[in-house]
C-alpha positions as CSV (number, residue, x, y, z in Angstrom):
1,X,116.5,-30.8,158.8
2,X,119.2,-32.7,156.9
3,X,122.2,-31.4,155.6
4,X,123.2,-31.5,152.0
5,X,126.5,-30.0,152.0
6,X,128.7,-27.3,153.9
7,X,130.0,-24.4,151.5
8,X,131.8,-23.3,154.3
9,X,132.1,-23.4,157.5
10,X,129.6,-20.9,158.7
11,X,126.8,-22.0,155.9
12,X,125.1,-25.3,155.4
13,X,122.9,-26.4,152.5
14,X,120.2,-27.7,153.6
15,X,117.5,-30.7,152.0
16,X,114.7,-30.6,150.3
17,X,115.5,-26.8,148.8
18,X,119.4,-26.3,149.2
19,X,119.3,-23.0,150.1
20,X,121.6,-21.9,152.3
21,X,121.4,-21.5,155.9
22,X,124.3,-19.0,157.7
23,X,124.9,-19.7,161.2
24,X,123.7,-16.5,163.4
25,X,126.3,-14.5,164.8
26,X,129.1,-16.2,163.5
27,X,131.5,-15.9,159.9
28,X,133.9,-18.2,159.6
29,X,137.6,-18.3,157.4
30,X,136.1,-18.6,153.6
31,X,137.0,-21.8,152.4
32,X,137.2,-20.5,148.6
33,X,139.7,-18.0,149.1
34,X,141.8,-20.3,150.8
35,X,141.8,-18.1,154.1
36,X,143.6,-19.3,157.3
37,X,141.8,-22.2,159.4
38,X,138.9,-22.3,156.8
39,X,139.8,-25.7,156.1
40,X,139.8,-26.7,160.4
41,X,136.3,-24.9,160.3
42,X,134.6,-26.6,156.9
43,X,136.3,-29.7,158.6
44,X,134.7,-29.4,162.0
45,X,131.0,-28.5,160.9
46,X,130.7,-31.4,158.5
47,X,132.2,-33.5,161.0
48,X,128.9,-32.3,163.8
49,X,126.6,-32.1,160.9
50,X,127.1,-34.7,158.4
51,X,124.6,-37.7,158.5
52,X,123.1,-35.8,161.1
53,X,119.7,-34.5,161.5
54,X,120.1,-30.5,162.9
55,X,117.6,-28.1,164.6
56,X,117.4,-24.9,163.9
57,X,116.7,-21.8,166.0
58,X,115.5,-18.7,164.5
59,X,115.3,-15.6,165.9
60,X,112.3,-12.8,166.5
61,X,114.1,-10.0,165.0
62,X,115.9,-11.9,162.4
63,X,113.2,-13.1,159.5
64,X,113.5,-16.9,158.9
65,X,113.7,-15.5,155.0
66,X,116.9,-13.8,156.4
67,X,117.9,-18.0,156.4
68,X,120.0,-17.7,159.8
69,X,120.0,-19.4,162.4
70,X,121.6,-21.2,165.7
71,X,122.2,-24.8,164.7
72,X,122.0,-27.6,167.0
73,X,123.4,-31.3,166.4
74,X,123.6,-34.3,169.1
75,X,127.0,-33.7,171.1
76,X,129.2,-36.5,169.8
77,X,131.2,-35.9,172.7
78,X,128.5,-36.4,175.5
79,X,124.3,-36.6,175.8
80,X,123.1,-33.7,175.0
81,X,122.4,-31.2,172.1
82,X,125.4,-29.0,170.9
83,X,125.2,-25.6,168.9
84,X,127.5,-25.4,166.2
85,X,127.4,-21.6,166.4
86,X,128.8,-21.6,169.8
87,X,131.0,-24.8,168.9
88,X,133.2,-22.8,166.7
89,X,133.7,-20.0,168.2
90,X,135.2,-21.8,170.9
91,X,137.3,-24.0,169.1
92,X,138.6,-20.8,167.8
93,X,137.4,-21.5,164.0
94,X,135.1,-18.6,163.5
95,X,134.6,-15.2,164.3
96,X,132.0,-13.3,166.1
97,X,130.0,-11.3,163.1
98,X,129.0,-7.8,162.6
99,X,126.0,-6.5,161.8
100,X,122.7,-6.7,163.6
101,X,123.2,-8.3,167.1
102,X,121.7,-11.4,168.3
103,X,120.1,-12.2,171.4
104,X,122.9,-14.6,172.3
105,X,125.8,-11.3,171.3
106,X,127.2,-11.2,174.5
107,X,127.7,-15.0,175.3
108,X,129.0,-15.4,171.4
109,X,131.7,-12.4,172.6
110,X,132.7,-14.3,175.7
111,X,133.3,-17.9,173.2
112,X,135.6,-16.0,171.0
113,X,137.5,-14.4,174.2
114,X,137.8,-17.0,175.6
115,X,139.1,-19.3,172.3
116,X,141.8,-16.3,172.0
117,X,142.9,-16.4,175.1
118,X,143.2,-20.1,175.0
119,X,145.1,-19.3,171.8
120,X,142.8,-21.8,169.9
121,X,142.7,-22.2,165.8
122,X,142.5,-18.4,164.2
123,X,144.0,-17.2,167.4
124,X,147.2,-19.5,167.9
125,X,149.0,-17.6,165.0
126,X,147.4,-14.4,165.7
127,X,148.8,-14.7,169.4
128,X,152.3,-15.9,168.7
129,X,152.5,-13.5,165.8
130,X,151.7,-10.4,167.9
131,X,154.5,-10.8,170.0
């Protein structure tokens, strides 16, 4: 698939149909009301995606009408493949989302832990303001 724009973090537009595509398991900060990080988050996924062809994963129990899906991109970092999903949440710059659990629920919970406790992006205000 190629990727025709990012609405937000979390969602990506995808060619020939532009309908959107959420990534499973994860919301990130909505970009139009301006919430905290959504800008870090929009930033990061167009920086993995953008002039890049993704895979997607969809699940059995979610329909692939439902449009979501794990999203994978080369690792610009390294060789490999990379899920954005999972990317996020550890870089802090989404959430885990509720609702119908995923497969992959438990190892999405441990990303976000861990990005809190690390104090990355959503968390490094949340952590210092808590005190």
């Amino acid at each position: 698939h190629t990727v025709l724009s990012i609405p937000s973090g979390s969602t990506l537009l995808l060619a020939p149909d532009a309908n959107p595509l959420r990534l499973l398991g994860i919301a990130a900060p909505d970009l139009a009301a301006r919430q905290p990080f959504a800008a870090e988050s929009h930033a990061f996924t167009w920086f993995l995606c953008q002039n890049s062809t993704i895979w997607v994963e969809f699940e059995e129990n979610f329909e692939e009408s439902d449009r979501q899906g794990f999203v994978y991109v080369e690792n610009p970092r390294r060789q490999g493949v990379l899920c954005v999903n999972e990317a996020l949440l550890a870089e802090g710059l989404a959430v885990v989302r509720e609702g119908p659990r995923c497969a992959r629920w438990e190892k999405l919970v441990a990303l976000e832990a861990a990005a809190r406790r690390g104090q990355r992006g959503l968390w490094s205000a949340v952590e210092r303001n808590a005190l």
